[in-house]
C-alpha positions in Angstrom: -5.3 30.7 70.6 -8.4 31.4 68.7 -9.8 28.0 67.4 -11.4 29.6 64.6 -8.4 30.7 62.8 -6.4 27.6 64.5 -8.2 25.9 62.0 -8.0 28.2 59.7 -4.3 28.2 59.1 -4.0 24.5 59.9 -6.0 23.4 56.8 -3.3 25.9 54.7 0.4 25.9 53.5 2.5 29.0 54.3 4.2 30.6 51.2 7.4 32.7 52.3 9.5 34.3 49.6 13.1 36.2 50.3 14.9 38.9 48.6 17.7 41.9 49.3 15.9 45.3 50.5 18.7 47.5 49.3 19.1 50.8 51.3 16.3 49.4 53.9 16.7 50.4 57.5 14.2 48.7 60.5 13.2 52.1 61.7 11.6 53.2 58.3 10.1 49.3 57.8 8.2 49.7 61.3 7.0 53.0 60.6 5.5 52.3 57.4 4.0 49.6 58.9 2.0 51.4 61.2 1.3 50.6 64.9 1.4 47.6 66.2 1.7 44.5 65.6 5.7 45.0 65.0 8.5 44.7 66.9 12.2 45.0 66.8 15.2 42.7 68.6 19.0 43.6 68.1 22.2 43.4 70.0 24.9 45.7 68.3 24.7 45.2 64.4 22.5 42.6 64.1 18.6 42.9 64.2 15.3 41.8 63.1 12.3 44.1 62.4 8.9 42.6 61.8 5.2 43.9 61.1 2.1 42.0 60.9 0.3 38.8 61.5 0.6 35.4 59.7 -1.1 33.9 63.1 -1.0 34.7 67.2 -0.4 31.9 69.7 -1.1 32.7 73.7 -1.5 31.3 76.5 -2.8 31.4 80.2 -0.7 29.2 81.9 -4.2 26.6 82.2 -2.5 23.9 79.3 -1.4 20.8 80.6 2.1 21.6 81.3 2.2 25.4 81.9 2.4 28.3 80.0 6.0 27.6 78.1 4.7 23.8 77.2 0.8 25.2 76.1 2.6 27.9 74.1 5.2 24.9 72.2 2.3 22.9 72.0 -0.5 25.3 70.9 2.5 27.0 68.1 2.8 23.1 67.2 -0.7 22.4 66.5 -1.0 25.9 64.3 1.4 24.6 61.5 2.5 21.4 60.2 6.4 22.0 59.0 5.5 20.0 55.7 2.9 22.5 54.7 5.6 25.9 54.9 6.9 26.0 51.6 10.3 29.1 51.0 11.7 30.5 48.3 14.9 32.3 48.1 16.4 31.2 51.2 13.6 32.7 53.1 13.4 31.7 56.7 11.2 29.0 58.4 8.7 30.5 60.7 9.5 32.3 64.2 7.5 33.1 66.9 8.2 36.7 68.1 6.8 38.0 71.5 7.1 37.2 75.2 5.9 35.9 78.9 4.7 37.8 82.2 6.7 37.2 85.2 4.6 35.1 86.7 1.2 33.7 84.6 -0.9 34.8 87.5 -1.8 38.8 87.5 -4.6 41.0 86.6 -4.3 41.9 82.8 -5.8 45.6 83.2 -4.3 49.0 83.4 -1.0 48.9 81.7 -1.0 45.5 81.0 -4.1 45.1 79.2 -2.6 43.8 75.9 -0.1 41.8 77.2 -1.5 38.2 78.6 0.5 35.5 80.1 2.2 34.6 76.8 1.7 36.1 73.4 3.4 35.4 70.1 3.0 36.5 66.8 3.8 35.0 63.4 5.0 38.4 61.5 3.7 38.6 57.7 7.0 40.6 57.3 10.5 40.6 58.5 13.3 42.6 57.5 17.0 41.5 59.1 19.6 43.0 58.8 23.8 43.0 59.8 26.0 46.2 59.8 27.6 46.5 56.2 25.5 43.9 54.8 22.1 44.5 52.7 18.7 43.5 54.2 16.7 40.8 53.6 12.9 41.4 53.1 10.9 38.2 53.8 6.9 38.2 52.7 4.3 35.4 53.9 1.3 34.3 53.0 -1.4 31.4 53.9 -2.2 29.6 50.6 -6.0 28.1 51.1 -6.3 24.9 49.6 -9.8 25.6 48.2 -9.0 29.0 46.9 -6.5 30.5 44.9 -4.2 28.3 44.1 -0.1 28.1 45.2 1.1 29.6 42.0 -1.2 32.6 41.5 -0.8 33.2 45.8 3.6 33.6 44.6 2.5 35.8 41.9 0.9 38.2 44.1 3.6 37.4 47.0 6.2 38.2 44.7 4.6 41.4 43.6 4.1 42.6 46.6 7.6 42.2 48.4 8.7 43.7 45.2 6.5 46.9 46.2 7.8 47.0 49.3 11.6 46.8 48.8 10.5 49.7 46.4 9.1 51.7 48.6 12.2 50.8 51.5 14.7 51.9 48.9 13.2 55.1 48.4 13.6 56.6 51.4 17.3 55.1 51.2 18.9 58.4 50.8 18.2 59.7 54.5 21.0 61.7 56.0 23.1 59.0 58.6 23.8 61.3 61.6 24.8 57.8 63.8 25.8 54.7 63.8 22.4 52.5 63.3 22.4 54.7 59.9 19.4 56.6 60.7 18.3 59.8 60.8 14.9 60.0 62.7 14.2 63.7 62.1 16.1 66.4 60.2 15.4 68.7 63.4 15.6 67.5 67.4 12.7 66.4 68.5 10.1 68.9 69.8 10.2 69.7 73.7 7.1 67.6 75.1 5.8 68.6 78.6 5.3 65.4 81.2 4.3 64.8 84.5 6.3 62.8 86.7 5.4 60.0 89.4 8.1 57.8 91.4 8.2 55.0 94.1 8.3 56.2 97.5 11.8 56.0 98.5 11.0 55.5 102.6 8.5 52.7 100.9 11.1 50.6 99.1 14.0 51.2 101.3 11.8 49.7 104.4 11.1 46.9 101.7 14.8 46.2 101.1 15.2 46.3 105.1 12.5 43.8 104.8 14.6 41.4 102.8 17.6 42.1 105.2 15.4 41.0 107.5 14.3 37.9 105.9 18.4 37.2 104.9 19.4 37.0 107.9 16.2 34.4 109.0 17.7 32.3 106.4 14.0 32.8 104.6 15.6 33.6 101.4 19.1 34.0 100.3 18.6 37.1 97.7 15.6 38.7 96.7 15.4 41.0 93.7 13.3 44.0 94.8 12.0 46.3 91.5 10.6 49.6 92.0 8.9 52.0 89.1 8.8 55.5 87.2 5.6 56.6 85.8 5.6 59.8 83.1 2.6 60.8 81.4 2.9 63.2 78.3 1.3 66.1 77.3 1.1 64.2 73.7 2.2 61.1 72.5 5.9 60.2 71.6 6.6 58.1 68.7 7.7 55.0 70.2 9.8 54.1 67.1 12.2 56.9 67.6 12.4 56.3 71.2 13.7 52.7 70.7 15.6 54.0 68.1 17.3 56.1 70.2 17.6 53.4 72.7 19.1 50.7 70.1 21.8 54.0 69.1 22.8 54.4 72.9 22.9 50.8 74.3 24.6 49.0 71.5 26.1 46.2 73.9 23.0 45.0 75.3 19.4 43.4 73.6 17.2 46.0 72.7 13.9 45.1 72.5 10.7 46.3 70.9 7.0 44.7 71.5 3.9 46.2 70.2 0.8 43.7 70.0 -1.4 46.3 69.6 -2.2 49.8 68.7 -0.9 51.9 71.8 1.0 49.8 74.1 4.2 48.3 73.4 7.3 47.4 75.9 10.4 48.3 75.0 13.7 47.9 76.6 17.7 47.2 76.9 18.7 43.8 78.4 22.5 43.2 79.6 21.9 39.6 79.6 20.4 36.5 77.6 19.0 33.7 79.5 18.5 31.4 76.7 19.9 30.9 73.3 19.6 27.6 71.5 20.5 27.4 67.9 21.2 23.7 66.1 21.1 21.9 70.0 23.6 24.1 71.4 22.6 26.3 74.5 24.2 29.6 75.2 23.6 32.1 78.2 25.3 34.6 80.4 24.8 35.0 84.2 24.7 38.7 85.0 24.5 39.7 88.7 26.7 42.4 90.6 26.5 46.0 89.4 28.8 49.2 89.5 28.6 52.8 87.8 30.7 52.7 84.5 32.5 55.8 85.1 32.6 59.3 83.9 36.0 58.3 81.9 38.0 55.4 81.1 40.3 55.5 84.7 37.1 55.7 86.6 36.1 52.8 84.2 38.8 51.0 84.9 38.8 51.5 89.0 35.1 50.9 89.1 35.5 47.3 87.3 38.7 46.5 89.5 36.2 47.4 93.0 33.5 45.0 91.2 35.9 42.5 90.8 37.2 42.9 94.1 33.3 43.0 95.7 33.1 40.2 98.0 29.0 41.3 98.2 28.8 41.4 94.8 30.1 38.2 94.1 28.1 36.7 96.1 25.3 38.0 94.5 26.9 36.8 91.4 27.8 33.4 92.4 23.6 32.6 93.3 22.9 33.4 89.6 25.3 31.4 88.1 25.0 28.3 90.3 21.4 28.1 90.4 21.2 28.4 86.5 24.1 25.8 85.9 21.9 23.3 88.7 18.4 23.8 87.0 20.4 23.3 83.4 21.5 19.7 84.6 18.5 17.8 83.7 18.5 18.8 80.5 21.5 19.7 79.1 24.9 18.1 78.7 28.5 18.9 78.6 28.1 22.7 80.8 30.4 24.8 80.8 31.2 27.9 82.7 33.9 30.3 82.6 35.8 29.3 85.9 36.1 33.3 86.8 33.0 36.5 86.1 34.2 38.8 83.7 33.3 42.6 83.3 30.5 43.4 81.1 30.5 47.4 80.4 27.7 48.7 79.1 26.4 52.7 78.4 25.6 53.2 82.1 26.8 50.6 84.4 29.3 47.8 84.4 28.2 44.3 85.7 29.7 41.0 86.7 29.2 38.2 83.8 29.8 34.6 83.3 29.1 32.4 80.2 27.3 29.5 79.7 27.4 26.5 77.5 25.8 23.6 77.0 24.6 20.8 74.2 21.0 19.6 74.2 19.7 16.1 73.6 17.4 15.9 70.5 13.9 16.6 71.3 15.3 19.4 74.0 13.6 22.9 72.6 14.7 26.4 73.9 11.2 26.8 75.7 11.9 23.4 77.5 15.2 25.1 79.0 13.4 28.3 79.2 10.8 26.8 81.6 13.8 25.3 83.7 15.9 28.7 84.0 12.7 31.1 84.7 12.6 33.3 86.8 16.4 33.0 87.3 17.8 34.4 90.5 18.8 37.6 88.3 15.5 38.6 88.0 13.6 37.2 91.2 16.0 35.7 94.1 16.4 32.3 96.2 15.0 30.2 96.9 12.6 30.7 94.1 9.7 30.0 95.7 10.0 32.1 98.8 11.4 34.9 96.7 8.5 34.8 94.4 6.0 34.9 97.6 8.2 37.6 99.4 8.0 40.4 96.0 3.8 39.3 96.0 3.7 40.5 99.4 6.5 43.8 98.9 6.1 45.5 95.8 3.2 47.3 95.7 3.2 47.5 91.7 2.2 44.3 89.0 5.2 43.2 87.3 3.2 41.9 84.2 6.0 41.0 81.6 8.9 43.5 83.6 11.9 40.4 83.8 9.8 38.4 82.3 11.7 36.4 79.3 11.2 38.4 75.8 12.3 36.9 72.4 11.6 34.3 69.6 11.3 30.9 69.1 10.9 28.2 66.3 9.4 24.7 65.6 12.8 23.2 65.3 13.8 23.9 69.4 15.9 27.1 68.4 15.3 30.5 70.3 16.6 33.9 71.5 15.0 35.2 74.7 16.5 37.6 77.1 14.8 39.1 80.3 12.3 42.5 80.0 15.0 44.2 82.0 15.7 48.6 81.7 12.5 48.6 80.0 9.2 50.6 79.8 5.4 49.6 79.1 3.5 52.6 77.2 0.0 52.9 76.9 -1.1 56.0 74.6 0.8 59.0 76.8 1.7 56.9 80.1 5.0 55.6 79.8 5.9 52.6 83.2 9.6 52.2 83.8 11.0 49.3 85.8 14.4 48.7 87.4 15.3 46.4 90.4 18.2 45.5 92.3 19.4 42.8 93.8 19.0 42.4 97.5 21.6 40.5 99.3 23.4 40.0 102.9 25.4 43.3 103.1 23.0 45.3 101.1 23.0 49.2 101.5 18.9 50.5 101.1 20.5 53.7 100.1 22.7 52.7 97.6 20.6 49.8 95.9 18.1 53.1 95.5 21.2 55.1 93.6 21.4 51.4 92.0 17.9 51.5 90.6 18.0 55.2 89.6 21.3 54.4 87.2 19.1 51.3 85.6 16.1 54.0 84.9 18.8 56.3 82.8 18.6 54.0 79.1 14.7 54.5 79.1 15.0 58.4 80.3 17.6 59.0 77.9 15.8 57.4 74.9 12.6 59.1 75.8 14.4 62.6 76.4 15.9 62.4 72.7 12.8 61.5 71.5 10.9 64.8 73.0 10.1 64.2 77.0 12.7 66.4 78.6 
C-alpha cells in the first residue's frame, strides 16, 4: 500500500452516487474503459463490471498476521466507514482483486503484475441481473481542503450522467446470445499461434511420484497442475475472449482481472470457497470429476459412474471434511448436505457438496478465507506436505493459478472463488492452468485426459475470439 496516497485518501470522504444505465451491457462498459484496471465477476445472470481506481491495497504476506490479515487491516486503515457518504442506493465500497497461491514466489515473467495480494477500489461499477436494468455507480474522493462536497456531486452527477449516455448509445447492438451481446458483426479474424505444452512423460512420472508418496502415507492427495502456453501472432482482445467465456460456462464464476495494461487473468471456476454476506457463510466442496457427455444419456450414465466412483469419492470426501474441520473455529451451526450431488457444467460434471454456516460478529470473509486456503481442492493433504511436495514437482510458478479471486468489504462480507480453468496473458502469451487431483487409485493417463478436458473453456473462449 502506497503511504503517500494511504494518506491521501484517509484525510478524504468518498462520494458514491447510483443510478439505472438503461440498455448498458459489461462488455461495452470495459471496453470503453480501456485496459486495465477493470475486471468482471458473474455466475449465470448476475455480474459486476468495474473500471478504474478510487485506491489499491496489497500485500506481501510481511504484515503481522499474513497476507489475508495485512490486506483487512491495510483496506481498514485506507477508509474510515463514517467518511463514505452514497447517494441513490449506491453501494458501500468493495475491494475487487485476488491472492497468489502461496505469498512466496518470484513476481517476474507472467506474473509481474500480480503480487501476493492486490485489490482495487473501482471508480466505476456497473451490475447488472438478467431482465433487470443496470446500475451505474460513480466515486469520487472529496478533499477536505479543496473543492467542496457539494460542487464534487455536481461534477459526480454529471459525469455518471455522461456515461450512462454514452452506455445507452451503443444499446441497440444486435443480441446474437444469451449475455445479450454481440462482440463483432463478423467472426473474429483467424489469428496464427504457436503452441507449447507440459511434457506428458514429465507430469505422468510426477503423478507416479504422488502414488508413490500415497502409499508412504506422506500425503493423502496431492493436486498436481500442469500448463499450456500459446503465443499469438497479434494480440486478442481479452474482453471478447472472457466474453465468450462468460456465454459458454454460464454455471460456473467467470472471472476477469486486469491490474494493468497487458496482463489480466481470466477464468471459469466450478466452485466458491467463501461467501459471506450479513454473517452467514456459504461454500461448495467440489472434488471428483467425469466428462459430461456428448448427449444427455451419456450425461446421465457419466453422473451415475461418478456417483458410483469409490476413487472419486474419496477424493471428494478430503475436500469436504477438511473444509468443514478448518471452519470449526470460527463458524457455528455447519451444515453439510449429508450426500455430494452432481454439478454439470459445459465440459465436465463434478462431485459437489454445500456448505453452511453462521459467523460470530467480528468474523469477516478474509478471516474464514485464511482458514479454508489452500483447500484440499486446489493443493492436497496434509497441507503442509502437499504444499512442499508441488514446490519440489511442478516445474512451473503457480502465482495466483487456485489462488482465491473475488471481493470483499469493510463490513466482513465477500465472494471469492478459486483461479481455477483460467489463463494469465501478457501482451501475445496467453498461460493456461489445469490440475487434477491425485489420489490412491489414480490412473497417470487418465488424470492427463483429465487435465486436457479442464484446458477446453480457455481454448474455446480464445478460439471464438480469433486463436484457432
Amino acid at each position: 500500500m502506497n503511504p503517500a496516497n494511504t494518506a491521501e485518501i484517509a484525510q478524504a470522504r468518498v462520494l458514491a452516487v447510483t443510478g439505472p444505465a438503461v440498455g448498458a451491457h459489461p462488455m461495452r462498459f470495459l471496453r470503453r474503459a480501456g485496459s486495465g484496471p477493470r475486471g468482471f465477476w458473474a455466475r449465470s445472470d448476475r455480474w459486476i463490471a468495474h473500471s478504474g481506481t478510487l485506491a489499491t491495497v496489497v500485500s506481501d504476506g510481511t504484515e503481522p498476521g499474513g497476507l489475508f490479515s495485512g490486506i483487512e487491516a491495510n483496506a481498514r486503515a485506507l477508509f474510515d466507514p463514517n467518511s463514505v457518504q452514497v447517494l441513490g442506493g449506491a453501494p458501500g465500497l468493495r475491494f475487487f482483486g485476488g491472492f497468489a497461491f502461496r505469498s512466496e514466489y518470484p513476481t517476474a515473467d507472467f506474473w509481474s503484475g500480480f503480487p501476493p495480494a492486490l485489490f482495487h477500489v473501482p471508480a466505476f461499477e456497473l451490475a447488472g441481473v438478467a431482465g433487470e436494468v443496470p446500475l451505474l455507480t460513480v466515486r469520487m474522493l472529496v478533499d477536505h481542503e479543496g473543492e467542496g462536497a457539494e460542487a464534487t456531486l455536481t461534477r459526480l452527477l454529471t459525469h455518471a450522467g455522461q456515461i450512462c449516455q454514452e452506455l445507452e448509445a451503443v444499446g441497440g447492438d444486435v443480441s446474437v446470445d444469451p449475455t445479450g451481446w454481440s462482440p463483432k458483426a463478423q467472426p473474429a479474424p483467424r489469428v496464427s499461434f504457436t503452441r507449447g505444452e507440459t511434457e506428458r512423460a514429465g507430469w505422468e512420472a510426477a503423478v507416479k511420484d504422488a502414488l508413490a508418496a500415497i502409499s508412504e502415507r506422506r500425503v493423502s492427495k496431492v493436486v498436481l497442475a500442469r500448463t499450456l502456453d500459446l503465443i499469438t501472432e497479434c494480440r486478442l482482445d481479452p474482453i471478447e475472449v472472457v466474453h465468450h467465456l462468460w456465454q459458454e460456462n454460464r454455471g460456473s464464476h467467470v472471472f476477469y482481472f486486469e491490474p494493468e495494461e497487458g496482463c489480466a487473468i481470466a477464468g471459469a471456476a466450478p466452485e466458491t470457497v467463501t461467501t459471506v454476506s450479513e454473517g452467514r457463510f456459504h461454500a461448495t466442496a467440489v472434488a471428483g470429476t467425469v466428462a459430461r457427455g456428448e448427449n444427455q444419456r451419456e450425461q446421465k450414465q457419466f453422473a451415475e459412474r461418478l456417483l458410483a466412483s469409490e476413487k472419486e469419492g474419496a477424493e471428494h470426501r478430503i475436500a469436504l471434511e477438511d473444509m468443514v474441520a478448518r471452519l470449526g473455529p470460527l463458524a457455528e451451526d455447519i451444515e453439510a448436505q449429508s450426500e455430494p450431488q452432481v454439478l454439470t457444467l459445459a465440459r465436465l460434471q463434478h462431485l459437489e457438496t454445500k456448505i453452511r454456516a453462521r459467523l460470530p460478529e467480528g468474523i469477516s470473509a478474509l478471516n474464514v478465507l485464511e482458514a479454508l486456503h489452500p483447500t484440499p481442492a486446489v493443493c492436497g493433504l496434509p497441507r503442509d506436505a502437499a504444499l512442499e511436495f508441488l514446490g519440489e514437482k511442478e516445474p512451473f510458478e503457480r502465482g495466483w493459478y487456485a489462488g482465491p479471486v473475488g471481493w470483499f468489504d469493510l463490513d466482513g462480507n465477500g465472494v471469492f472463488v478459486p483461479a481455477l480453468r483460467c489463463a494469465v496473458v501478457r501482451d501475445l502469451r496467453w498461460r493456461l492452468f489445469a490440475g487434477a487431483g491425485i489420489v490412491e487409485g489414480s490412473d497417470p493417463g487418465l488424470e492427463w485426459d483429465e487435465t486436457s478436458i479442464k484446458f477446453e473453456p480457455m481454448l474455446r473462449a480464445l478460439a471464438a475470439s480469433g486463436a484457432r
